[in-house]
N, C-alpha and C positions, 0 to 999 in steps of 0.2 A: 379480563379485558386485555385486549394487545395493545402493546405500548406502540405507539406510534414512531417509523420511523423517520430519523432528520435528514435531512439529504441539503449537499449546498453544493452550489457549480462554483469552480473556482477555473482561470484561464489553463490551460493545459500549457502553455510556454514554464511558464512560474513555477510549476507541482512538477514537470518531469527536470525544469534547473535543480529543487531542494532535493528529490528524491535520487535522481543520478549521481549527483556530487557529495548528497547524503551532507548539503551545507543547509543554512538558511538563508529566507528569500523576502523578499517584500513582493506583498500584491499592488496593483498601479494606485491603489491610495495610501501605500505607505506601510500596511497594517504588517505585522512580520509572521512570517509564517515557519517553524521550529521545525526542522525535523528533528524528530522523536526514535524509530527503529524500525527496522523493515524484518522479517522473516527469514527471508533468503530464498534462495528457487527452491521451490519441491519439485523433484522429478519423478513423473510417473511415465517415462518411458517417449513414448513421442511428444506429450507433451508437459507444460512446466508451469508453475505456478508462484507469483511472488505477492508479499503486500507491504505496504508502508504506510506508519502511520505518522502524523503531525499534527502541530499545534497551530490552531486560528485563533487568534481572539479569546484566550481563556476555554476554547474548546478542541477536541481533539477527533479527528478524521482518517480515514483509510482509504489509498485507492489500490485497486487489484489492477497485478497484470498478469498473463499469460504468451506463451510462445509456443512454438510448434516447430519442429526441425529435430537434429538432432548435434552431439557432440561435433561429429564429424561432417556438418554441413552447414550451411546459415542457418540462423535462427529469424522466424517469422514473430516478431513481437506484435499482439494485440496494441498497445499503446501507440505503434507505429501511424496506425490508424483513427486515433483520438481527433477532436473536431478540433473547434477551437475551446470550446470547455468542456471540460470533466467532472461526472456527479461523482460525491464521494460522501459516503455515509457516515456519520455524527457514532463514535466509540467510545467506550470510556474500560478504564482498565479495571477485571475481575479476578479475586484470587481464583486457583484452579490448583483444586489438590487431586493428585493419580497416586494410584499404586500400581506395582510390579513387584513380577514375583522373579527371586534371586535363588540361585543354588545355594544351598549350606553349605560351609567351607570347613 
């Protein structure tokens, strides 16, 4: 059975204040919103890829953004574009064990 996913709008003023400033925020009732840690851009060339995650209310969210341009020109952010709210999907943190393989020394 597929787990259902949680999704909540939150104002998009508030989410791009914590995540830009990588501070915390209050939404207009007060309730505080944590930032928690963002990824950092992945670059694949023309375009870029970032997310952030935070805390609502005992629970913890992500929004993604993207951009398009390059080093040497402006960048076109996705978020630029955002309404007035933003959906952002309900995460919760997984361990996640990798291996790699190392030259013998």
């Amino acid at each position: 059975m597929l787990k259902e996913i949680i999704i909540m709008k939150f104002k998009t003023n508030i989410i791009k204040e914590s995540i830009m400033y990588k501070c915390d925020s209050e939404d207009e009732n007060g309730h505080k919103i944590k930032f928690i840690e963002e990824s950092g851009w992945i670059d694949e060339g023309k375009y870029s890829y970032n997310s952030w995650i935070f805390q609502y209310q005992d629970k913890y969210y992500i929004v993604y953004d993207s951009r398009s341009g390059s080093y040497f020109s402006d960048y076109c952010n996705d978020s630029d574009d955002w309404g007035e709210y933003i959906e952002c999907d309900e995460v919760e943190k997984k361990e996640k064990i990798t291996h790699e393989w190392v030259a013998v020394k």
